[in-house]
N, C-alpha and C positions, 0 to 999 in steps of 0.2 A: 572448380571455383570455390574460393573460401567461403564460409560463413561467417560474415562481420556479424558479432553481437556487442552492444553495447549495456552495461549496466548504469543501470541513473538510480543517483541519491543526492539525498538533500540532508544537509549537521546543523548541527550547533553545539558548540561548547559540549561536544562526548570525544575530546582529541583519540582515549584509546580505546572506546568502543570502534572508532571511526577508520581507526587504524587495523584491529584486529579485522571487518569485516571485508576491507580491503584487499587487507593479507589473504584472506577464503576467496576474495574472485580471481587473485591472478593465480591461486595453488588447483586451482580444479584441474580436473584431467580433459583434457581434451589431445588431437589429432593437429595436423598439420591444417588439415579442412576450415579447422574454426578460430579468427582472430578474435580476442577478446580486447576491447578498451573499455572506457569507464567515462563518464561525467557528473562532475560532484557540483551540488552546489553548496558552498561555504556562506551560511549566513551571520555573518560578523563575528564569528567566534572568537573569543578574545582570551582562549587557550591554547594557540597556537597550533591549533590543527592546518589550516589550511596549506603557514608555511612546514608542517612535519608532511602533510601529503603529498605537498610538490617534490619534499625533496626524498621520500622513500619510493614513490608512485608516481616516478615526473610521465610519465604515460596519459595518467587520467587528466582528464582535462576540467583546471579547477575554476569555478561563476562563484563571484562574488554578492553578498549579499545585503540587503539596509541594517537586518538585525529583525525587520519584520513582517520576512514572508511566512515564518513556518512550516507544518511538512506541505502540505498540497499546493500553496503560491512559491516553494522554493523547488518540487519535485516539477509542480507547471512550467519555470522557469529550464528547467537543466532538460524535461523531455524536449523545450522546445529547440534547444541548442542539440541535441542528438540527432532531432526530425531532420534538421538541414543536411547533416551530412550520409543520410538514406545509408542506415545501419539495414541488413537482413532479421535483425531481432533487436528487441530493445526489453531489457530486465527491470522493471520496479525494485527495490530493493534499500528497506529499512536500514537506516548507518550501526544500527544497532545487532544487525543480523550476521551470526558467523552460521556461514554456507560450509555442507559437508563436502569433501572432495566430489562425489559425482552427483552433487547437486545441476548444473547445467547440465551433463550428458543425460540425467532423467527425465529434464524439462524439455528435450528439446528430441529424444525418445519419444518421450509422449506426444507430445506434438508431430511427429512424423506420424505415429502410430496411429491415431485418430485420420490424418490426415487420407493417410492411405485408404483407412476404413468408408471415407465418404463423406466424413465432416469437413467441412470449410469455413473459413475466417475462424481459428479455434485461438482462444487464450488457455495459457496452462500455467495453473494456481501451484506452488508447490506450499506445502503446512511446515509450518515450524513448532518444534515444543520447548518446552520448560527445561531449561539446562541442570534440573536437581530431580524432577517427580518424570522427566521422561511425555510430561501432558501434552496436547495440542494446547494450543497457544494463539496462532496465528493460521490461518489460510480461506479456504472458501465457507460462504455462506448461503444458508438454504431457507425463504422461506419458508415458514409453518403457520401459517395464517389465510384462509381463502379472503377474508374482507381488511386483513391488517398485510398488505405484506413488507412492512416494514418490519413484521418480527420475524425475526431470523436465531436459526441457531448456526453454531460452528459444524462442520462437517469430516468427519473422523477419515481420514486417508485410508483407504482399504491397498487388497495386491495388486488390484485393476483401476483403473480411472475412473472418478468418481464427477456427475455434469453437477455444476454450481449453479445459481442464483445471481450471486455478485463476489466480491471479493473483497478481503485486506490484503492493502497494496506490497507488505513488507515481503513478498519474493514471488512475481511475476513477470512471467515470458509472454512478450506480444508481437506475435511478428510485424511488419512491415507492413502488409495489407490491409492488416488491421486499423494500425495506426491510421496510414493513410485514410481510411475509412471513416472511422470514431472520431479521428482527428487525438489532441492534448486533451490533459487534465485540464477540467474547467476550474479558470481561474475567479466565475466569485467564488469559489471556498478557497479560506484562509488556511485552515490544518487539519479536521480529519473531513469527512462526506464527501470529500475527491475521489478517492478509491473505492467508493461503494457506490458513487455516481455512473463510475464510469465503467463498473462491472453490468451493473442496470441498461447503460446506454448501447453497450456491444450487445448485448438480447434484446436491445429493439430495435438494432441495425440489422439484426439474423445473422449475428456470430451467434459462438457456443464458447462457455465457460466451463473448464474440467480441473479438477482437484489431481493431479497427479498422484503415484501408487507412492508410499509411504512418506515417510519425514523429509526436508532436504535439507534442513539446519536446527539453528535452535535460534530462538528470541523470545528472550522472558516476558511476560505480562507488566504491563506497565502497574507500579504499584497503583495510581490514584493518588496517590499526597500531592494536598495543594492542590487537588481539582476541585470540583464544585460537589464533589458526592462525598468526599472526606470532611465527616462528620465533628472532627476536630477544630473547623475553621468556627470564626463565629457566621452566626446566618447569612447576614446583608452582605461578608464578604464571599460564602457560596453563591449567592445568588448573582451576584459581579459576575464569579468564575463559571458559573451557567451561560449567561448572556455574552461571554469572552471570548475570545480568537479559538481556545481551548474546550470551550461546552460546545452550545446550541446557539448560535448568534442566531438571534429570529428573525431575520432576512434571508441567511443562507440555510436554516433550517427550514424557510417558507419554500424554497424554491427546490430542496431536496424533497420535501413532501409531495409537490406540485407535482412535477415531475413524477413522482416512484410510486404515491401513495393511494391512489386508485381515488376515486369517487369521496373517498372519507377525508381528504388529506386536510382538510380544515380544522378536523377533531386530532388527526397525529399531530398535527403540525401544533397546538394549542395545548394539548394534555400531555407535555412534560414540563411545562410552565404553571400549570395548575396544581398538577402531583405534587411539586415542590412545596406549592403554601399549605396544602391538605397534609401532607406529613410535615409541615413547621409548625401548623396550629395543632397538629393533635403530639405534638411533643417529641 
C-alpha cells in the first residue's frame, strides 16, 4: 500500500520563492510506495502566484486566502483541508523552503527508524541552513532553562537523531496518528507561536520530538526589517510592530505563556513588554 504524504503551506506575495520550493517537493526521490500531493494556502497574493501554481502544479491543491491569516491562521487553514482527506503523513513546510532531493526519504527514514526502536507517536524535525555560511537556520528547539523554559536554543543536527523540545514549523513530518491525536495548529495565533505551540503540545500528549541526522534543505534567516526589533523604525512604530500579527500580540502571547511557561508564566508573558521600555529609556 502506498504512502500518501501530503505537504502543507501557507504564501503570500513570494510567487518565486513559492515556486522554487514546489519544484524541491515533487523532484525528491522517492519509490513507487509513496504518493506525494501538496496543499497551498494562497493568501490574497496579488503576484500572481496562486494562478502560476495551478498552472505549473495543477496537482497541489490551491485555498484561497482574505489577505489576513498569516503563517499559522493560513498553515491552520490548509492542515485542516489535508486532515479531511486522511494523508499517511502530513509535512509543515515554509513556502520559502527548497528541500534537498532526499529530503522526505530522510524524514520518513527516521521516523521508521525510531519507530522500530520503541518510540511512538514520533514527529520528525528536519533543520534547514543558510544557503551562503552552510549555518543552521531552522529546525528543533531545546530548552535551557529549569524555571524559564521558554528559553530555547536551536539544536545542531548530529549523524543520529537528535530528541527536541519543540519545533520551527518550516520542514516537519507528522504522521497521521499524531495529528489525529494533537489535533490542527491552533488557530488563536495569528503567524508565528503555532509551531512552537504545537511541538509543546505533542510532549504533553506523550509523543516525542526528533531532530533528524543532518540538513534536509536550506531556508535563509528571516532578515528582521520592519519588525519591531529593527532598530531603524522610529519607536512608537516598533512598539505597534511588537503588539502586531508579527511580534507578541499580548493575548496570544498570554495564552502561549499559560500554557508553556511553567509557574512563572506571568513574569515571561509581561517581560518582553517591559524590556522594550527599559531599553527605549536607557537609549
Amino acid at each position: 500500500m502506498k504512502k500518501r504524504i501530503c505537504f502543507v503551506l501557507a504564501c503570500h506575495n513570494r510567487r518565486s520563492a513559492t515556486l522554487k520550493c514546489l519544484e524541491s517537493v515533487f523532484q525528491q526521490e522517492s519509490d513507487d510506495s509513496v504518493e506525494i500531493e501538496a496543499v497551498l494556502l494562497d493568501d490574497a497574493s496579488t503576484d500572481g502566484t496562486a494562478t502560476s501554481v495551478m498552472e505549473y502544479f495543477p496537482k497541489v491543491v490551491v485555498l484561497h486566502g482574505s489577505g489576513s491569516l498569516y503563517w499559522n491562521g493560513g498553515m491552520h487553514r490548509a492542515l485542516g483541508v489535508a486532515k479531511e482527506r486522511n494523508f499517511d503523513y502530513y509535512v509543515l513546510l515554509n513556502d520559502d523552503t527548497v528541500l534537498y532531493s532526499f529530503a522526505l526519504k530522510a524524514l520518513l527514514s527516521t521516523h521508521e527508524k525510531l519507530v522500530l526502536g520503541g518510540h511512538g507517536s514520533v514527529v520528525v524535525i528536519g533543520s534547514t541552513q543558510d544557503s551562503r555560511s552552510g549555518q543552521l537556520t531552522y529546525g528543533g528547539r531545546r530548552s535551557t532553562s529549569n524555571w524559564n523554559p521558554l528559553k530555547m536554543e536551536k539544536i545542531e543536527p548530529l549523524d543520529e537523531p537528535v530528541m527536541s523540545h519543540t519545533m520551527n514549523g518550516n520542514c516537519v513530518l507528522i504522521p497521521r496518528a499524531v495529528v489525529d491525536k494533537v489535533g490542527n495548529l491552533d488557530g488563536h495565533f495569528t503567524h508565528s507561536m503555532g509551531d512552537m505551540d504545537y511541538g509543546f503540545r505533542v510532549r504533553k500528549l506523550g509523543g516525542e520530538l526528533w531532530v533528524a541526522p543532518g540538513f534536509v534543505g536550506v531556508c535563509d534567516l528571516n532578515p528582521g526589517s520592519g519588525m519591531w526589533t529593527d532598530k531603524r523604525l522610529p519607536l512608537f512604530k516598533r512598539w505597534t510592530r511588537l503588539l502586531g500579527p508579527k511580534g507578541l500580540p499580548p493575548l496570544e502571547w498570554m495564552i502561549f505563556t499559560y500554557r508553556h511557561g511553567g509557574w512563572l508564566w506571568p513574569i515571561l508573558w509581561v517581560g518582553p513588554y517591559l524590556k522594550f521600555w527599559i531599553k527605549a529609556m536607557k537609549g
